[in-house]
C-alpha positions as CSV (number, residue, x, y, z in Angstrom):
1,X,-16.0,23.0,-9.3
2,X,-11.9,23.2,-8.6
3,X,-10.0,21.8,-10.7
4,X,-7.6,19.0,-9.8
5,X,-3.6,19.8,-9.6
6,X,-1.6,18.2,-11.7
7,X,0.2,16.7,-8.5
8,X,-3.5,15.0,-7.5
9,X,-3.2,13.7,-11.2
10,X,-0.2,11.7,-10.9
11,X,-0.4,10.2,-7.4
12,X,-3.9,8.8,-8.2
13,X,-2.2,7.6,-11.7
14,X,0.6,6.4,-9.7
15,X,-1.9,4.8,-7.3
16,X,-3.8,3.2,-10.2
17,X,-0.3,2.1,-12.0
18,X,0.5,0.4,-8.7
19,X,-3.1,-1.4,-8.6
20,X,-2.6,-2.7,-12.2
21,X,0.4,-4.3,-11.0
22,X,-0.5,-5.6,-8.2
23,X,-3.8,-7.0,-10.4
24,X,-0.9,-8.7,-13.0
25,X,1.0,-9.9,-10.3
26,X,-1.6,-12.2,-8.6
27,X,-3.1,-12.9,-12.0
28,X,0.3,-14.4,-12.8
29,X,0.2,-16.3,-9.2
30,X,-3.2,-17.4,-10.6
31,X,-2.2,-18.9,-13.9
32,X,1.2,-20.6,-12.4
33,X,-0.8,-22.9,-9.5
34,X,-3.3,-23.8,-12.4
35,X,-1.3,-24.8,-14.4
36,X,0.6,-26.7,-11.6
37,X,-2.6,-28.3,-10.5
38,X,-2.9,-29.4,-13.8
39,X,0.6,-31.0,-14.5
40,X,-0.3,-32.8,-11.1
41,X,-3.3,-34.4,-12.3
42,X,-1.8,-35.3,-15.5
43,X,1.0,-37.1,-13.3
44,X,-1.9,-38.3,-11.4
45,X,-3.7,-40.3,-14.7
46,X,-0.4,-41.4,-15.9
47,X,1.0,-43.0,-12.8
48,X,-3.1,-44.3,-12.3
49,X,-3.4,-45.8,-15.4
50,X,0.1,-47.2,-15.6
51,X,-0.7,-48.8,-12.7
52,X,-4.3,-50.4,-13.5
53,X,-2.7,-52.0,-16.7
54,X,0.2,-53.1,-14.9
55,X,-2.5,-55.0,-12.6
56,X,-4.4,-56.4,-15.3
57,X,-1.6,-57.5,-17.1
58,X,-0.8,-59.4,-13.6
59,X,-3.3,-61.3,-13.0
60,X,-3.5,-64.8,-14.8
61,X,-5.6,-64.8,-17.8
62,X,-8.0,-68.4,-16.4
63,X,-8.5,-66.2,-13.1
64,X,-10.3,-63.3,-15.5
65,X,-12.2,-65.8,-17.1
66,X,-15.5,-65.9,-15.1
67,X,-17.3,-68.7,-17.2
């Protein structure tokens, strides 16, 4: 069995440095859009539920009264 040079050592440490990066790069893509995607759908329930109260509150209280 040969052994590996020391030159093999570093270019596949190099090689697996460059992966790890690469792997914290798109992990950090990853998190930013989720948490985007989650400020938009907390924009999203806001704005919704402003909105349905502001409906409610417009509409006459004798037309909600179904009796």
């Amino acid at each position: 069995m040969a052994m590996t040079e020391p030159e093999d050592m570093t270019e596949s440490e190099d090689r697996l440095a460059l992966e790890r990066e690469e792997i914290e790069a798109r992990i950090t893509s990853f998190k930013a859009t989720q948490a985007k995607f989650q400020r938009e759908r907390e924009e999203f329930f806001a704005t919704t539920l402003q909105n349905a109260r502001r409906g409610s509150a417009a509409v006459p209280a004798r037309a909600m009264n179904l009796n």
